[in-house]
C-alpha positions as CSV (number, residue, x, y, z in Angstrom):
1,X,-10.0,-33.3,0.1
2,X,-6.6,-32.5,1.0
3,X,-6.0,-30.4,-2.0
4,X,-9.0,-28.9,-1.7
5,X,-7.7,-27.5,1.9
6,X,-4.5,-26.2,-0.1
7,X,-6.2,-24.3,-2.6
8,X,-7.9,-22.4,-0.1
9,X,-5.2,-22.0,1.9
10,X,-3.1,-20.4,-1.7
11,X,-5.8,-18.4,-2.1
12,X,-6.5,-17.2,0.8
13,X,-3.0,-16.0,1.4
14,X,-2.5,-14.6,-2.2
15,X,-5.6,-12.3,-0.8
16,X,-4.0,-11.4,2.0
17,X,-0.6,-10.6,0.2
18,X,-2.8,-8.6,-2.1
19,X,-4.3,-6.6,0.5
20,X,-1.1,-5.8,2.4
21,X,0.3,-4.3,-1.2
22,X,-2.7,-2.4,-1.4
23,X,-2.6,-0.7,1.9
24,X,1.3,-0.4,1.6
25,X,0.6,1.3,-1.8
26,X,-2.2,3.9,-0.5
27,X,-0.2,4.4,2.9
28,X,3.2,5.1,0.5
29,X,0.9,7.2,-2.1
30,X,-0.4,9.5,1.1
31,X,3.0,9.9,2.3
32,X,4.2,10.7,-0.7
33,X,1.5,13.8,-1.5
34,X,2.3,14.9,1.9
35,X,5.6,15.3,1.5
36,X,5.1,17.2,-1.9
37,X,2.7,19.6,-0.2
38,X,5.2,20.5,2.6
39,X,8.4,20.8,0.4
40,X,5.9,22.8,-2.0
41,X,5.1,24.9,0.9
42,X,8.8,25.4,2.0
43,X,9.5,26.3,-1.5
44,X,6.7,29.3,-1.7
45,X,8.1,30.6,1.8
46,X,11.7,30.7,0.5
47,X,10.3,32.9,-2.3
């Protein structure tokens, strides 16, 4: 029973670990075009 309540436990915060990478990862990825498309657009006004 009692190692029943660890493996969920594990899993359960290997899930959450994997969630908080993925939302890290999208937030980071968003950021990141952002930041392209302003320094893109700072770039076309200097020319």
């Amino acid at each position: 029973v009692v190692v029943v309540v660890v493996v969920v436990v594990v899993v359960l915060v290997l899930v959450e670990v994997v969630v908080v990478v993925v939302v890290v990862l999208v937030i980071v990825d968003h950021v990141v075009v952002v930041l392209v498309q302003k320094l893109f657009v700072v770039e076309v006004e200097m020319i």
